[in-house]
mmCIF entry with sequence, helices, sheets and N, C-alpha, C, O atoms, coordinates in Angstrom:
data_MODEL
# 
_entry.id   MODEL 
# 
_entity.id                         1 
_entity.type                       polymer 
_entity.pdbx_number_of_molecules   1 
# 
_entity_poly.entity_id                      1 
_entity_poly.type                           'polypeptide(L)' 
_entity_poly.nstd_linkage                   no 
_entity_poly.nstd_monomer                   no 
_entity_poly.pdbx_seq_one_letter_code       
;(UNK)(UNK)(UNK)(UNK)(UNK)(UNK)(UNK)(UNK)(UNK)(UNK)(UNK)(UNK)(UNK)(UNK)(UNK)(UNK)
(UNK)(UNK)(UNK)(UNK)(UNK)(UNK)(UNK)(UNK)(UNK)(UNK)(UNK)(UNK)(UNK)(UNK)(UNK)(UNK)
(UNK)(UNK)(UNK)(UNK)(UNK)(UNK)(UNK)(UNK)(UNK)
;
_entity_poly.pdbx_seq_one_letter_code_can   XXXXXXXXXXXXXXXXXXXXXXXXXXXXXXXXXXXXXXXXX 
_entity_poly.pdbx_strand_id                 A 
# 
loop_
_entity_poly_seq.entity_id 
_entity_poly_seq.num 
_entity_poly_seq.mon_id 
_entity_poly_seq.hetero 
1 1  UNK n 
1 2  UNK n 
1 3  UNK n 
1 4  UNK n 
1 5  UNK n 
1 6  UNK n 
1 7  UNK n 
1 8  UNK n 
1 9  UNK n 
1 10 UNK n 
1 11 UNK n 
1 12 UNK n 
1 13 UNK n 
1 14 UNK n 
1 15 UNK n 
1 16 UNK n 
1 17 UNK n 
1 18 UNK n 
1 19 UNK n 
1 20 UNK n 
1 21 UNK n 
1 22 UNK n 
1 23 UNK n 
1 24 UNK n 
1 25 UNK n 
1 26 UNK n 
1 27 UNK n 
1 28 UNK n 
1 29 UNK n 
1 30 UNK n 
1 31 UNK n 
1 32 UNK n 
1 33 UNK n 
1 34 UNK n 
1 35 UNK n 
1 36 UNK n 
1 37 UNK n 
1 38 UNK n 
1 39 UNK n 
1 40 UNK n 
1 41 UNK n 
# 
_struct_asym.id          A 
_struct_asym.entity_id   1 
# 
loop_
_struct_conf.conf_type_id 
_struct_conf.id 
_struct_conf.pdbx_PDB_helix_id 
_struct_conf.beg_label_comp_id 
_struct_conf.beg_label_asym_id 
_struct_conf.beg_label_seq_id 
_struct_conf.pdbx_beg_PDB_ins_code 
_struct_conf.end_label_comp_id 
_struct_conf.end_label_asym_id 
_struct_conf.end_label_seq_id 
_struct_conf.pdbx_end_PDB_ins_code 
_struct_conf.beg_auth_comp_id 
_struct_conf.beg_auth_asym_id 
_struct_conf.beg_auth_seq_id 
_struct_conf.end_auth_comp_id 
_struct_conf.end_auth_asym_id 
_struct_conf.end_auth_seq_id 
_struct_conf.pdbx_PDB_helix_class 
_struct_conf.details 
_struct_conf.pdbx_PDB_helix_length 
HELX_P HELX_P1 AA1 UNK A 7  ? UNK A 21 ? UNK A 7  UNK A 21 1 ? 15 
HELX_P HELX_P2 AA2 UNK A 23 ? UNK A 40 ? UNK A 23 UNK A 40 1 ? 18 
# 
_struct_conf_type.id          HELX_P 
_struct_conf_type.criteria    ? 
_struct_conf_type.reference   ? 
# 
loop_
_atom_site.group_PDB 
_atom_site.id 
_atom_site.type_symbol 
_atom_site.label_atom_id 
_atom_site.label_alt_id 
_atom_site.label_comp_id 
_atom_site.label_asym_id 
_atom_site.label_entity_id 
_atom_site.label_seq_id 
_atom_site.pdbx_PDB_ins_code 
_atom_site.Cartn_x 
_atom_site.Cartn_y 
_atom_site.Cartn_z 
_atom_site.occupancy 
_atom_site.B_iso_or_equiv 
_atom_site.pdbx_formal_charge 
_atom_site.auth_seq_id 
_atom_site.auth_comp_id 
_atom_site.auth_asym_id 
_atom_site.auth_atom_id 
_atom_site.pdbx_PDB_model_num 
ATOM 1   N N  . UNK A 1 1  ? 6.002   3.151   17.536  1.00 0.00 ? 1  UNK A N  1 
ATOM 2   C CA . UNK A 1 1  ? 6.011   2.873   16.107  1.00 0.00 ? 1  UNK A CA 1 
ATOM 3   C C  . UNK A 1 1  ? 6.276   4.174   15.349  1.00 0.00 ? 1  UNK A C  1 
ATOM 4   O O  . UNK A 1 1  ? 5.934   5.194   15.947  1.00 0.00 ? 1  UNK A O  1 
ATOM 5   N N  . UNK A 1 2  ? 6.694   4.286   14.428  1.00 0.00 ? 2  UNK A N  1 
ATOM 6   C CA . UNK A 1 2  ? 7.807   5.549   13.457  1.00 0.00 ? 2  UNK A CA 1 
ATOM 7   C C  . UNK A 1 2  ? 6.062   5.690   12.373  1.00 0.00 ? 2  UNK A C  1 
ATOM 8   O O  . UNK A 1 2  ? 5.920   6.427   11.398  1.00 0.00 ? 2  UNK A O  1 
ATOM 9   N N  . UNK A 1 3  ? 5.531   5.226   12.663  1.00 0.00 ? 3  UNK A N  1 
ATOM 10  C CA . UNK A 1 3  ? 4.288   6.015   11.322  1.00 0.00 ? 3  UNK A CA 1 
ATOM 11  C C  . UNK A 1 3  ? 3.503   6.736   12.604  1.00 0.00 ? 3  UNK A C  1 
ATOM 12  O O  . UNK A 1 3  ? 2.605   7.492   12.232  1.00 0.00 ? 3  UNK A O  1 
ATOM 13  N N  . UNK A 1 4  ? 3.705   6.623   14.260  1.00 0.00 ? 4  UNK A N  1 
ATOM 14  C CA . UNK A 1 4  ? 2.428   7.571   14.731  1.00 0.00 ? 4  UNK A CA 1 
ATOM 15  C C  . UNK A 1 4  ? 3.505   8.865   14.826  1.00 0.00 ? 4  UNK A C  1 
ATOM 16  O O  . UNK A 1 4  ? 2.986   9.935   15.142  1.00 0.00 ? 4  UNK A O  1 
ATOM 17  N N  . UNK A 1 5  ? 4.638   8.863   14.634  1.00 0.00 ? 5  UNK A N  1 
ATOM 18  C CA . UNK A 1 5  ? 5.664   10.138  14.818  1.00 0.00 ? 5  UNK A CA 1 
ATOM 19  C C  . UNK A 1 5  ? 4.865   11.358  14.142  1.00 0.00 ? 5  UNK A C  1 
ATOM 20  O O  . UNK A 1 5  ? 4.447   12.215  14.920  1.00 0.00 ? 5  UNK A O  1 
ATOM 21  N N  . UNK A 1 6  ? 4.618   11.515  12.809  1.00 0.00 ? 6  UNK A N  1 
ATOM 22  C CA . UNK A 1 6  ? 4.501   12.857  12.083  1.00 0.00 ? 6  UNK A CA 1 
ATOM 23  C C  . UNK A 1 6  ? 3.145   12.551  11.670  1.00 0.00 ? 6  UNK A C  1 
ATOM 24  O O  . UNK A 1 6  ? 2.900   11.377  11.392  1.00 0.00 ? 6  UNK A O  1 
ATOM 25  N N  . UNK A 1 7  ? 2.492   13.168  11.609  1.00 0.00 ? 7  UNK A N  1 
ATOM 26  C CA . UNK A 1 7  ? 0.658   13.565  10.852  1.00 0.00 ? 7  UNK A CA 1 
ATOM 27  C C  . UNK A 1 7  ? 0.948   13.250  10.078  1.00 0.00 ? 7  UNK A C  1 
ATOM 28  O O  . UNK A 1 7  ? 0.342   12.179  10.112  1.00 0.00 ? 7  UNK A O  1 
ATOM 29  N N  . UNK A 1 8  ? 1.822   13.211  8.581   1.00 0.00 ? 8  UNK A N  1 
ATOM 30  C CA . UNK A 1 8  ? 1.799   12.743  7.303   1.00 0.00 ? 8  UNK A CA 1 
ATOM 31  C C  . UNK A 1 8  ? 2.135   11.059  7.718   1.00 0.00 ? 8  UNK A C  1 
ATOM 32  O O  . UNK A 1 8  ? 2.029   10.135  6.911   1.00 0.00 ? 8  UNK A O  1 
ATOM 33  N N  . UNK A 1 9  ? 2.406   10.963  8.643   1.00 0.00 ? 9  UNK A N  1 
ATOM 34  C CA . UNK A 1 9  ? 2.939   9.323   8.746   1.00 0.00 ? 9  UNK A CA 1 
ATOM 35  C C  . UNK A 1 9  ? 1.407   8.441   8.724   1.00 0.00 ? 9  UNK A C  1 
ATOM 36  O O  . UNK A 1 9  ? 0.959   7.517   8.046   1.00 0.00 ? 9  UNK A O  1 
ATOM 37  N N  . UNK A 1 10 ? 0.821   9.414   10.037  1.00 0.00 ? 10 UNK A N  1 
ATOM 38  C CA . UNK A 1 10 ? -0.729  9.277   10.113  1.00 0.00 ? 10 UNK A CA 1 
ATOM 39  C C  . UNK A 1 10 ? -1.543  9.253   9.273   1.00 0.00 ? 10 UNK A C  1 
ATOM 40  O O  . UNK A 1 10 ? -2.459  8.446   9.431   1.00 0.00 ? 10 UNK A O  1 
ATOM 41  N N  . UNK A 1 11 ? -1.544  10.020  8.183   1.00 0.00 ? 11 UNK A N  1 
ATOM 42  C CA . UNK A 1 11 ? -2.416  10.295  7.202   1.00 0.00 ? 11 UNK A CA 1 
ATOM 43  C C  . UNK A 1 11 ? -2.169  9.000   6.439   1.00 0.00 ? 11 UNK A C  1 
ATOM 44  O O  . UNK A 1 11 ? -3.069  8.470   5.788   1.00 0.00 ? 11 UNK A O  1 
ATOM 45  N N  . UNK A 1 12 ? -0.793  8.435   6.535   1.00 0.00 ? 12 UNK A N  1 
ATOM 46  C CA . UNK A 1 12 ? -0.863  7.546   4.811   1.00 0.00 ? 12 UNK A CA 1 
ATOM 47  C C  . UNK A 1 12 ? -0.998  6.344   5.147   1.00 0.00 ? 12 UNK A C  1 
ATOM 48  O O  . UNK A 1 12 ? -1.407  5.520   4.328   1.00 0.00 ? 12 UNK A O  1 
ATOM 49  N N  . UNK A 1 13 ? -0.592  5.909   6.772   1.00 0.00 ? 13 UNK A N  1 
ATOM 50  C CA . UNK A 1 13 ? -1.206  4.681   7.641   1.00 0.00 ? 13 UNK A CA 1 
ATOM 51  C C  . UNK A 1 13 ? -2.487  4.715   7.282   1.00 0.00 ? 13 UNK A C  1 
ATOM 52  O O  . UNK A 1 13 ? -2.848  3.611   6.874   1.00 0.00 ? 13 UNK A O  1 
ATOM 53  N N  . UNK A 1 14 ? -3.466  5.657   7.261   1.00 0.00 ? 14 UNK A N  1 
ATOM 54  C CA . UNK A 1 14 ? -4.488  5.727   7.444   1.00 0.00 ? 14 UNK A CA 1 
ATOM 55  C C  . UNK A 1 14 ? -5.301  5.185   6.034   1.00 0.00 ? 14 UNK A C  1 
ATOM 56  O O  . UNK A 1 14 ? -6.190  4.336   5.977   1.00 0.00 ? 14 UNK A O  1 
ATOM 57  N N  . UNK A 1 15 ? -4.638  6.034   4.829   1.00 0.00 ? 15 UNK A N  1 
ATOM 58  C CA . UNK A 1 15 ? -5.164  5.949   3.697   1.00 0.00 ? 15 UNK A CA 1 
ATOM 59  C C  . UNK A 1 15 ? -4.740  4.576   3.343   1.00 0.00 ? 15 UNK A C  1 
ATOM 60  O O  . UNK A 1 15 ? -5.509  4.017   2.561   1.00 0.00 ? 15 UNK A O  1 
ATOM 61  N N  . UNK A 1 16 ? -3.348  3.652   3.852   1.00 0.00 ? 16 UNK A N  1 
ATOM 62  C CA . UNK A 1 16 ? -2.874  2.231   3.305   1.00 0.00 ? 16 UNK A CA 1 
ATOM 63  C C  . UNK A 1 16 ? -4.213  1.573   4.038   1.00 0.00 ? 16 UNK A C  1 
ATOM 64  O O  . UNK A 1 16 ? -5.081  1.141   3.280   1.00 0.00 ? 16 UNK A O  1 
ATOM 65  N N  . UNK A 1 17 ? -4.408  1.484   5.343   1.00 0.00 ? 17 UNK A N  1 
ATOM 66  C CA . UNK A 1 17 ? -5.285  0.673   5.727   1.00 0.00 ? 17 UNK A CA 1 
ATOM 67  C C  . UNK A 1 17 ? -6.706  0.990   4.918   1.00 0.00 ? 17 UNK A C  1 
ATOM 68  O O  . UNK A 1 17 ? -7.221  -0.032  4.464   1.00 0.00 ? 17 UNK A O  1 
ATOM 69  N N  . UNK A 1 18 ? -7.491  2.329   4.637   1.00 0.00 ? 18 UNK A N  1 
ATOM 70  C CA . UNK A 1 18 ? -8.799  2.195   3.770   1.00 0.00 ? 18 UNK A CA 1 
ATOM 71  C C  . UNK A 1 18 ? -8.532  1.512   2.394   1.00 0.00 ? 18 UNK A C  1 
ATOM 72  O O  . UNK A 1 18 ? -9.330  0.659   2.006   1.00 0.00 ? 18 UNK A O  1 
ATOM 73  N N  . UNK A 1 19 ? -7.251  1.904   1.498   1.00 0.00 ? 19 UNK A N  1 
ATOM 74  C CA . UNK A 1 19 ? -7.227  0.881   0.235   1.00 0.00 ? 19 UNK A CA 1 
ATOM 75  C C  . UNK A 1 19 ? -7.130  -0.386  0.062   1.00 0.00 ? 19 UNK A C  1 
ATOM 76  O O  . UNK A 1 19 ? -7.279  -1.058  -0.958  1.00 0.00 ? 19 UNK A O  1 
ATOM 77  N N  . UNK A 1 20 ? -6.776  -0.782  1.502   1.00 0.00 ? 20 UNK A N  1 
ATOM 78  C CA . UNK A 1 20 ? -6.246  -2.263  1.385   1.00 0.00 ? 20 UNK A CA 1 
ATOM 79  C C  . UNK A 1 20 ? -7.442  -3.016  2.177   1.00 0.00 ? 20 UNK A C  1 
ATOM 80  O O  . UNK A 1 20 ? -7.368  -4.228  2.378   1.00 0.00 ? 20 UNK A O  1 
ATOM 81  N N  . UNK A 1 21 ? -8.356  -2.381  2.542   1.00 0.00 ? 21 UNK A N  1 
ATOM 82  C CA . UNK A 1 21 ? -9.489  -2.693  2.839   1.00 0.00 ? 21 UNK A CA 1 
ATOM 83  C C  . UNK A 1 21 ? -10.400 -2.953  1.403   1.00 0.00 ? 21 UNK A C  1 
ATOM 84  O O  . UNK A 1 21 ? -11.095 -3.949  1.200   1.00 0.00 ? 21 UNK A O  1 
ATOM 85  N N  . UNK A 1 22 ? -10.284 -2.229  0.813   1.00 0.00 ? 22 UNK A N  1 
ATOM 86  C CA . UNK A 1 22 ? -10.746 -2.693  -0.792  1.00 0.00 ? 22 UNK A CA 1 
ATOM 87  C C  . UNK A 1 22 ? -10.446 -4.249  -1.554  1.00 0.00 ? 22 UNK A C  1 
ATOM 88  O O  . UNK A 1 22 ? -9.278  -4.399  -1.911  1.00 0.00 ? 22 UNK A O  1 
ATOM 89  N N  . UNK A 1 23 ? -10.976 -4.899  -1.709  1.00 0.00 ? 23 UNK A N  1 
ATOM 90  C CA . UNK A 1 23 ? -10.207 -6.046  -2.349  1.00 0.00 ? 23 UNK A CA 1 
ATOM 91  C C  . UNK A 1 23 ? -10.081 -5.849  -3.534  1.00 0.00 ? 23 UNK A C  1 
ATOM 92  O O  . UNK A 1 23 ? -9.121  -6.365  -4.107  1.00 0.00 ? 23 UNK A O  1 
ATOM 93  N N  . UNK A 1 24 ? -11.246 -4.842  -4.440  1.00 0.00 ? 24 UNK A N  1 
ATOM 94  C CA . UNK A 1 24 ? -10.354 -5.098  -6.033  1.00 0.00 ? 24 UNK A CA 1 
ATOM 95  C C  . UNK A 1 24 ? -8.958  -3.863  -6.271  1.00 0.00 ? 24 UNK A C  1 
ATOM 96  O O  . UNK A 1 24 ? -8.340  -3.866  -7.335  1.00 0.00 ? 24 UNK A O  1 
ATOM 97  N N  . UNK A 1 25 ? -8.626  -2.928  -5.206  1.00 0.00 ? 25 UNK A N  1 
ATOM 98  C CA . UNK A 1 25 ? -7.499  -2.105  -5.069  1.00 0.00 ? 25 UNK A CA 1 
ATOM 99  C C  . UNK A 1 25 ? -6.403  -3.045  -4.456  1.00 0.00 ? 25 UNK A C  1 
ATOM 100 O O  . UNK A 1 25 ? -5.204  -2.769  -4.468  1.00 0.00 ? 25 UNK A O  1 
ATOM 101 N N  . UNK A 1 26 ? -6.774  -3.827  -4.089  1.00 0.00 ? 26 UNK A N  1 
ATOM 102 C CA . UNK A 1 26 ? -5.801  -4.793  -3.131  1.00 0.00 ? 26 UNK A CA 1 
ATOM 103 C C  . UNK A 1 26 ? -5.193  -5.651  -4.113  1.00 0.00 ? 26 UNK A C  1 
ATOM 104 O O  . UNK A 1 26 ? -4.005  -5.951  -4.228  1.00 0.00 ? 26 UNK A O  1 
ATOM 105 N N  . UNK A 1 27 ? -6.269  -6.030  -4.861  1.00 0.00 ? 27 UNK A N  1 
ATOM 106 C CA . UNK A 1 27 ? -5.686  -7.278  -5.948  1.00 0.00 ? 27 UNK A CA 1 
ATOM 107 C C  . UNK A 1 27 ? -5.023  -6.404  -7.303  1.00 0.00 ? 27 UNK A C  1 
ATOM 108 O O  . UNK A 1 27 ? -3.915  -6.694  -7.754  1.00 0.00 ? 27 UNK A O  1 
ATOM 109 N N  . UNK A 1 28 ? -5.606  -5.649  -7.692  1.00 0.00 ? 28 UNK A N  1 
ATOM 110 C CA . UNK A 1 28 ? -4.821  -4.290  -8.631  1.00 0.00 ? 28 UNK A CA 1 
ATOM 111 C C  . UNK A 1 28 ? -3.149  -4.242  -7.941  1.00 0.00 ? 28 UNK A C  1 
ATOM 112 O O  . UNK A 1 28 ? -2.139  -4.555  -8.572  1.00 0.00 ? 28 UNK A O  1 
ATOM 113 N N  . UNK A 1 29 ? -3.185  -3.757  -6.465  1.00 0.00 ? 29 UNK A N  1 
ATOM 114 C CA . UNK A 1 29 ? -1.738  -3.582  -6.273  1.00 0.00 ? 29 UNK A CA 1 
ATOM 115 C C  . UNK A 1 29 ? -0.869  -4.909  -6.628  1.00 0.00 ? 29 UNK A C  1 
ATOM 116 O O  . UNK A 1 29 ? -0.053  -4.912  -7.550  1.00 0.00 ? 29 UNK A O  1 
ATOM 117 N N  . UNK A 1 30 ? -1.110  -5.970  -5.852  1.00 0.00 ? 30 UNK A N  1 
ATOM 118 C CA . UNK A 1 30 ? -0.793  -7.370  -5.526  1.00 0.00 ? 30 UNK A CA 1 
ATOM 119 C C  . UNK A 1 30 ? -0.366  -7.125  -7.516  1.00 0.00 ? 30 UNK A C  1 
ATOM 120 O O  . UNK A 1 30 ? 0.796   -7.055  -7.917  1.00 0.00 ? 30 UNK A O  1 
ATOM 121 N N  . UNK A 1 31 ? -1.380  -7.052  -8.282  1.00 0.00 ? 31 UNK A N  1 
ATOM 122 C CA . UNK A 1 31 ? -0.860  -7.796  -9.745  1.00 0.00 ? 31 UNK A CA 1 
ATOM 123 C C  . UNK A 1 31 ? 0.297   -7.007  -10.157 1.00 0.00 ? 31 UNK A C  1 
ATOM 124 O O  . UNK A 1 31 ? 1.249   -7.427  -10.815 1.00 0.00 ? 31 UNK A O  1 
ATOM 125 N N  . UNK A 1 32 ? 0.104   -5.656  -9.645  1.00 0.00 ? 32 UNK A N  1 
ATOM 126 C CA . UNK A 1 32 ? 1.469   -4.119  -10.108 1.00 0.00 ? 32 UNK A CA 1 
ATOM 127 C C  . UNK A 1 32 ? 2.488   -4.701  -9.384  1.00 0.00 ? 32 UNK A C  1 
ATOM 128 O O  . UNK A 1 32 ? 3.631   -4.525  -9.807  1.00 0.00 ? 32 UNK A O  1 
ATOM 129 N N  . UNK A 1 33 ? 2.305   -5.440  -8.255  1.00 0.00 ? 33 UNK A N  1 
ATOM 130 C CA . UNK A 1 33 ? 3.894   -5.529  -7.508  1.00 0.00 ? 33 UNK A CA 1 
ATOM 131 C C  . UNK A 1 33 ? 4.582   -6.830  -8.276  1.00 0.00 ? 33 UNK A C  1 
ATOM 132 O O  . UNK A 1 33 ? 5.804   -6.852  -8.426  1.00 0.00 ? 33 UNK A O  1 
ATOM 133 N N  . UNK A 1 34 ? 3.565   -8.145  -8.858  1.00 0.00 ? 34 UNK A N  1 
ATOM 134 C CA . UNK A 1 34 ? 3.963   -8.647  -9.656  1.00 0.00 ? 34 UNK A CA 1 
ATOM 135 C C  . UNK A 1 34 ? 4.701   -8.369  -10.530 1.00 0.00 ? 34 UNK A C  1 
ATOM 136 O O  . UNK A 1 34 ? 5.838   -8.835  -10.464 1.00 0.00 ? 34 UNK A O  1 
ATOM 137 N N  . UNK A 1 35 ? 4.392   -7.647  -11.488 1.00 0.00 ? 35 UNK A N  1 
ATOM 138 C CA . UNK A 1 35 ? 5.018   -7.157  -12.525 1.00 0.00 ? 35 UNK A CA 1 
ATOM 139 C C  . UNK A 1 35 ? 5.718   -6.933  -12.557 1.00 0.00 ? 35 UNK A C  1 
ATOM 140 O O  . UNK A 1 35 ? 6.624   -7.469  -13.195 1.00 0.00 ? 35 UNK A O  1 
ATOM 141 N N  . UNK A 1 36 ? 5.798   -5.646  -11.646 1.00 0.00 ? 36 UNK A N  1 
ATOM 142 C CA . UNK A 1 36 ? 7.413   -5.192  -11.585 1.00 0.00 ? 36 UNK A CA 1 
ATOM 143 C C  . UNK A 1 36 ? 8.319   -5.785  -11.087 1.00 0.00 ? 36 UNK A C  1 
ATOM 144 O O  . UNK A 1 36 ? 9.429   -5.263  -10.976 1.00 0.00 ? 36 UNK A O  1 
ATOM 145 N N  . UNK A 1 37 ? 8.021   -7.165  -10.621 1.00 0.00 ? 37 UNK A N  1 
ATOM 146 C CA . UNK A 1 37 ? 8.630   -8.274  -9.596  1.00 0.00 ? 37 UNK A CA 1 
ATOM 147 C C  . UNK A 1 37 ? 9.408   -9.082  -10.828 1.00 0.00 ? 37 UNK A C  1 
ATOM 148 O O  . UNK A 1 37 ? 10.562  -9.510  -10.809 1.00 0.00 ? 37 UNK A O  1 
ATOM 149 N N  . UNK A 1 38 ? 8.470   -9.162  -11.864 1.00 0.00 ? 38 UNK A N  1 
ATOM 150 C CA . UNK A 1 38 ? 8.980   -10.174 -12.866 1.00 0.00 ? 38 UNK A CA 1 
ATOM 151 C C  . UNK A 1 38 ? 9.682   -9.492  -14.188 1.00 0.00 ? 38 UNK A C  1 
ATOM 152 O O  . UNK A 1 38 ? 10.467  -10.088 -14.925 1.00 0.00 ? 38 UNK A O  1 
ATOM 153 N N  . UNK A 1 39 ? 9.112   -7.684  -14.402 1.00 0.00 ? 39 UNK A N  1 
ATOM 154 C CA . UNK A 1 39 ? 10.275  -7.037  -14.726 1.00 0.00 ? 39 UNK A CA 1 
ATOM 155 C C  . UNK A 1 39 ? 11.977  -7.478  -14.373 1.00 0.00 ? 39 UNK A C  1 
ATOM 156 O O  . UNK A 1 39 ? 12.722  -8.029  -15.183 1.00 0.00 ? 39 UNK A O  1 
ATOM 157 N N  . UNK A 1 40 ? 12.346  -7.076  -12.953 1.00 0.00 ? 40 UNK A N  1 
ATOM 158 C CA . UNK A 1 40 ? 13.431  -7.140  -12.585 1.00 0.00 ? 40 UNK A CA 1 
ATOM 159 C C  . UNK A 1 40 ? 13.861  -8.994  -12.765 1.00 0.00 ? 40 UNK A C  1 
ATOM 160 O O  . UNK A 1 40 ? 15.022  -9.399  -12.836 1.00 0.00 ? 40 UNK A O  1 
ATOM 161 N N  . UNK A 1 41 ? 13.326  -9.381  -12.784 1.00 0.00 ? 41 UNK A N  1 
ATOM 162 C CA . UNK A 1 41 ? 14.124  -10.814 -12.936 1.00 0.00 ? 41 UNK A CA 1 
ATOM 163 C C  . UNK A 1 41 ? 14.147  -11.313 -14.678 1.00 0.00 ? 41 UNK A C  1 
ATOM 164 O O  . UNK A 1 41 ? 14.698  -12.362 -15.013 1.00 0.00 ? 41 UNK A O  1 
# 
């Protein structure tokens, strides 16, 4: 897998899996990707 290649790959695997372990950071992103989802259309 191309994220265990470089330590920074590691590091941000690392930090996606603790935020997304959060559910109100999870649902924060989820509503931002909305947006900008319904921006573009």
């Amino acid at each position: 897998m191309l994220a265990t290649k470089t330590e920074e790959m590691k590091m941000a695997v690392g930090r996606l899996k603790r935020l997304s372990a959060d559910e109100r950071t999870r649902m924060l992103y989820e509503a931002r990707e909305m947006y900008l989802m319904d921006e573009v259309t």
